[in-house]
TORTIMI-38943 format. One line per 3 residues: their letters; for each residue x, y, z of C-alpha. Coordinates in steps of 0.5 Angstrom, whole numbers. Each point is the difference from the previous one (the first is absolute). Layout:
BEGIN
A = X Y Z  ...
***
This chain:
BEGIN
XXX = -73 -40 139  7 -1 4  3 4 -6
XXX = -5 5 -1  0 2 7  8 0 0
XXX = -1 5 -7  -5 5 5  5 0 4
XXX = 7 2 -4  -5 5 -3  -2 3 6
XXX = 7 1 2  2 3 -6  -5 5 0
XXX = 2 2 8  7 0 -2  -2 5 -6
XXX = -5 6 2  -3 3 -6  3 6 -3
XXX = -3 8 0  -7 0 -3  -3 -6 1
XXX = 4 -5 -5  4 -6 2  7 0 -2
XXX = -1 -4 -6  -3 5 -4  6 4 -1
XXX = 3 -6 -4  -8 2 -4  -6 -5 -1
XXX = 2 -7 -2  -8 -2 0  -1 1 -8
XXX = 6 -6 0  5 2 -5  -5 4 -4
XXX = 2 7 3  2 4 5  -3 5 4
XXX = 1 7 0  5 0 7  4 -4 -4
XXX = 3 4 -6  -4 -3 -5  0 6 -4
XXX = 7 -1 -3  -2 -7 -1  -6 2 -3
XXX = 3 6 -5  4 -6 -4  -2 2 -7
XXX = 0 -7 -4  2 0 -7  -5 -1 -6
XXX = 1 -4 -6  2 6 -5  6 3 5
XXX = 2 -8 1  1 0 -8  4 7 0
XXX = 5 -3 6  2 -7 -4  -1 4 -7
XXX = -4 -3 -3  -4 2 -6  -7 -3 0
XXX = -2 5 -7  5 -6 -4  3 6 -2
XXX = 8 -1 0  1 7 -3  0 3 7
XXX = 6 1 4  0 -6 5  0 2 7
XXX = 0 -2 8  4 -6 0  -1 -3 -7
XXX = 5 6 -2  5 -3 5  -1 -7 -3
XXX = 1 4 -7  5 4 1  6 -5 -2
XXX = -5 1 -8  5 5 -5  -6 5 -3
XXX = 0 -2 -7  0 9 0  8 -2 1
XXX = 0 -2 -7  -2 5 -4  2 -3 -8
XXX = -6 -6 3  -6 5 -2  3 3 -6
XXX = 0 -8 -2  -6 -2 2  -4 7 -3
XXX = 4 -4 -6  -2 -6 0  -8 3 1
XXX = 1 3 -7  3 -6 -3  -7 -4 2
XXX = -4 5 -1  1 -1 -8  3 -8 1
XXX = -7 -2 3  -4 5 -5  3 -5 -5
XXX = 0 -5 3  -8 -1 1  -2 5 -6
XXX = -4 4 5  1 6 4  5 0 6
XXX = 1 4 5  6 -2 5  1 5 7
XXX = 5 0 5  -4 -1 7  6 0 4
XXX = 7 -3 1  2 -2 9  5 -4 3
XXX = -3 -6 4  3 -6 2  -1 -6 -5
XXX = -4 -5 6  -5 7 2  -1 0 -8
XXX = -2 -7 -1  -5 1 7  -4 5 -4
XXX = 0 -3 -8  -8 -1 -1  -1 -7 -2
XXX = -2 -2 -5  6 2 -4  5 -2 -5
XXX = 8 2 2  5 -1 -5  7 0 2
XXX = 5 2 -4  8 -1 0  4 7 -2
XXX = 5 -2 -3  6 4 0  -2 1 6
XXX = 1 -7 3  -7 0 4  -7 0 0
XXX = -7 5 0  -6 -1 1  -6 2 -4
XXX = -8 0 3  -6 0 -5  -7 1 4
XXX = -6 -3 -3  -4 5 -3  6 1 -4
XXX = 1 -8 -2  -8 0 -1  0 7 -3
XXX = 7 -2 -6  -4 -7 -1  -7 4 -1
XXX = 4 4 -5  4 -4 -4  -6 -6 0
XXX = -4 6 -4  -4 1 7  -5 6 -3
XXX = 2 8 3  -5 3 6  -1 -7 3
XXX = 4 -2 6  4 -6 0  -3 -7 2
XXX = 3 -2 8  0 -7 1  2 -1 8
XXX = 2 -6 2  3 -4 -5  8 1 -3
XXX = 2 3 -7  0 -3 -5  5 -2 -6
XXX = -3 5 -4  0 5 7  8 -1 0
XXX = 3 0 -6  -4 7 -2  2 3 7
XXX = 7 -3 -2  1 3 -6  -2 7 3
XXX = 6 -1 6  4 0 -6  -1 5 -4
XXX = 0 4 7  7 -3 1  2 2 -6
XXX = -2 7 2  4 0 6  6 -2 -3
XXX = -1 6 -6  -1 4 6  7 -1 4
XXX = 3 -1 -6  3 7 0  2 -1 7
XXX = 3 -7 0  -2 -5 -5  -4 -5 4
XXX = -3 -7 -4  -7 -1 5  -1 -9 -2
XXX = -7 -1 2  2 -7 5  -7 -3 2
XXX = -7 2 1  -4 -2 7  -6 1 3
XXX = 2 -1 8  4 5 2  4 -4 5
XXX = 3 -3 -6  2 6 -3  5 1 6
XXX = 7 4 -3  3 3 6  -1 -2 8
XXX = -6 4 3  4 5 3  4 3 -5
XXX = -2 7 -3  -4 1 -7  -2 5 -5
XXX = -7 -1 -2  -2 4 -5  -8 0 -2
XXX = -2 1 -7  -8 2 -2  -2 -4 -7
XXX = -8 4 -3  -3 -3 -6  -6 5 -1
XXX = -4 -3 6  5 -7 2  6 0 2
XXX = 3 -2 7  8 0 3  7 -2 -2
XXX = 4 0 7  9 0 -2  3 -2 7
XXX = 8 0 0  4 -2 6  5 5 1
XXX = 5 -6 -2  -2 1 -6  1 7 -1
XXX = 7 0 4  5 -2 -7  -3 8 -2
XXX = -1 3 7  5 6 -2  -3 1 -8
XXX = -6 0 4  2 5 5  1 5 -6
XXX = -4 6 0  -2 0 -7  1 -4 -7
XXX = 8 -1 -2  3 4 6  7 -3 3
XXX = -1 -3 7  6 3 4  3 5 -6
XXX = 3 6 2  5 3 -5  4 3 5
XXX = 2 -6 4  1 -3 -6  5 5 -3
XXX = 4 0 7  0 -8 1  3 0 -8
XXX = 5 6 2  3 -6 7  0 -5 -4
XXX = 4 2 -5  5 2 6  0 -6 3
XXX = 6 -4 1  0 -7 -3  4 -6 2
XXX = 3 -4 -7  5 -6 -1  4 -2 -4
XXX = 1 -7 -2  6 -3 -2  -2 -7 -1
XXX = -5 -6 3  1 -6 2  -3 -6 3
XXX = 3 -4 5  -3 -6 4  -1 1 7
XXX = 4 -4 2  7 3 -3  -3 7 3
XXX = -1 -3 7  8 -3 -1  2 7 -2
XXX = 6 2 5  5 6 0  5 0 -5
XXX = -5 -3 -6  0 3 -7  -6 -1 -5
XXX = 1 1 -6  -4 5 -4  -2 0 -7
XXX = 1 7 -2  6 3 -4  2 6 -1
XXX = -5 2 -5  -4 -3 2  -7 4 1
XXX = -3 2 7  -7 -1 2  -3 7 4
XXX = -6 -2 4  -5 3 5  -2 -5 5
XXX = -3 -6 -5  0 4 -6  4 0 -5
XXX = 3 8 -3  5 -1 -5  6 -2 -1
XXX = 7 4 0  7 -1 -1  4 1 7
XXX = 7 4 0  3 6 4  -2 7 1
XXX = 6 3 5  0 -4 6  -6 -4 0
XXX = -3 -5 -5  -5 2 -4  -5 -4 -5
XXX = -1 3 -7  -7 -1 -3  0 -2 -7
XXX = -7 -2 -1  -8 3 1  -5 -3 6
XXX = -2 -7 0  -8 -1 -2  -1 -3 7
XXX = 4 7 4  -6 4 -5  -6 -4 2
XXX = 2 1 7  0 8 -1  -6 0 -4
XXX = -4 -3 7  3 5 3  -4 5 -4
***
């Protein structure tokens, strides 16, 4: 009772010390009404600025991170993802790239005709840069991936073949009758028959890609091992660019997809036959630079020696070596003198007078190892 009489009275002396304001409200209406809690505000309290925030929606969410619901990578990345993949080089900067795999689409147009004695049709979906952990992310299991070793290359690819192909290929060559789709079965692993069927048609489609670099570069793609889990078809570090290349494979009324990923590794030993804008163009040739770098290299000055005679002494006899010594030479006065650039060999010549100054007279034509030199050069 004590400490509620003492609170009557704190109370009743602070509202002595603070009258009420004009109008008839206390002064802590000024502050606004906290009696709704931490609900709201009132109207005194400047609840419109607060009350106007407008909260974003799940689509405008998406928009600002850039990310793409749909599943359709064709799209030019926006908001935030593009920021994250502004370090990824446009597979458009490599322009012979599609000329390879429009290529690459005829020749699987007629191998896999032959290949399944049925009518084939083989489209070019789309060609992307992605990072290679994004794309092994997004692969729709169940799958079989087949990684491939190109050879001059000295590194690897990746190819991705979807179910319905996989069931589609063994319908097929397991003489499956025409107009009834293929049988799915889920939940279970391929089998044996599964896998070599897929494997053999992984290299006929390898076999076509390299017919299809070949007037490019000639590169030998070895099919390495099939998987099925995609964590252990792992050939470059999550972060590292790709180009992914997404094949589509009609038979009447089967067929499916065949996925060709290459890092940007991979690629990088032909990075300048791919920056060619069309087949057989010289990177870098221009006739007029090339006539006046001709032009100054005949005009440049050149440093020859001539050798009289070589010797091979102990380091010990060199470091005793001391004013006044004499070192005899082999050499006579018939004998030939050696002319050589640096480290090559020219020809050689016999020495004598011209005037005041010695002179070497040449009495033979350039060595082999002075013509390979030069020939590098061209």
């Amino acid at each position: 009772m004590a400490d509620e009489l003492d609170d009557q009275a704190a109370m009743a002396q602070w509202a002595s010390e603070n009258p009420p304001a004009e109008g008839g409200e206390s002064a802590p209406g000024a502050f606004g009404d906290f009696s709704g809690g931490m609900g709201g505000w009132d109207d005194g309290g400047g609840g419109d600025a607060i009350g106007s925030e407008r909260i974003l929606n799940q689509d405008e969410i998406d928009s600002l991170l850039g990310f793409d619901l749909s599943g359709d990578g064709s799209d030019d990345r926006t908001g935030i993802r593009a920021i994250i993949n502004s370090a990824l080089v446009s597979y458009e900067r490599l322009p012979m790239l599609e000329i390879v795999f429009d290529r690459l689409v005829r020749l699987m147009t007629t191998s896999l005709r032959n290949f399944t004695s049925d009518n084939v049709e083989v489209s070019l979906d789309n060609i992307s840069s992605i990072r290679f952990g994004d794309y092994l992310n997004s692969i729709p299991l169940p799958a079989i991936l087949a990684v491939f070793r190109a050879e001059e290359l000295d590194n690897y690819g990746l190819l991705t073949v979807d179910s319905n192909l996989i069931y589609s290929i063994v319908d097929v060559l397991l003489g499956g009758r025409r107009g009834t789709a293929a049988m799915r079965i889920e939940g279970r692993p391929y089998t044996t028959i599964e896998r070599v069927l897929v494997q053999r048609m992984v290299e006929v489609v390898l076999h076509d890609a390299k017919a299809a670099f070949e007037p490019l570069h000639p590169v030998s793609f070895t099919l390495d091992r099939l998987e099925t889990n995609p964590r252990f078809a792992a050939i470059a570090r999550p972060a590292n660019a790709a180009i992914l290349v997404k094949l589509r494979i009609d038979m009447e009324d089967r067929g499916g997809r065949i996925e060709l990923l290459l890092p940007y590794a991979t690629l990088e030993p032909i990075r300048k036959m791919l920056l060619q804008q069309f087949m057989g163009e010289k990177f870098g040739r221009d006739n007029i630079w090339e006539g006046h770098l001709a032009t100054e290299l005949w005009t440049t000055q050149m440093e020859v020696r001539a050798v009289l005679d070589e010797q091979q002494l102990p380091l010990s006899r060199v470091l005793d070596l001391k004013v006044g010594d004499t070192l005899m030479l082999n050499a006579t006065a018939d004998s030939l003198v050696e002319l050589r650039a640096g480290s090559i060999p020219l020809t050689r010549g016999r020495m004598g007078r011209r005037n005041h100054s010695i002179a070497v007279r040449a009495e033979g034509p350039l060595t082999t190892a002075a013509k390979k030199a030069v020939q590098k050069l061209k």
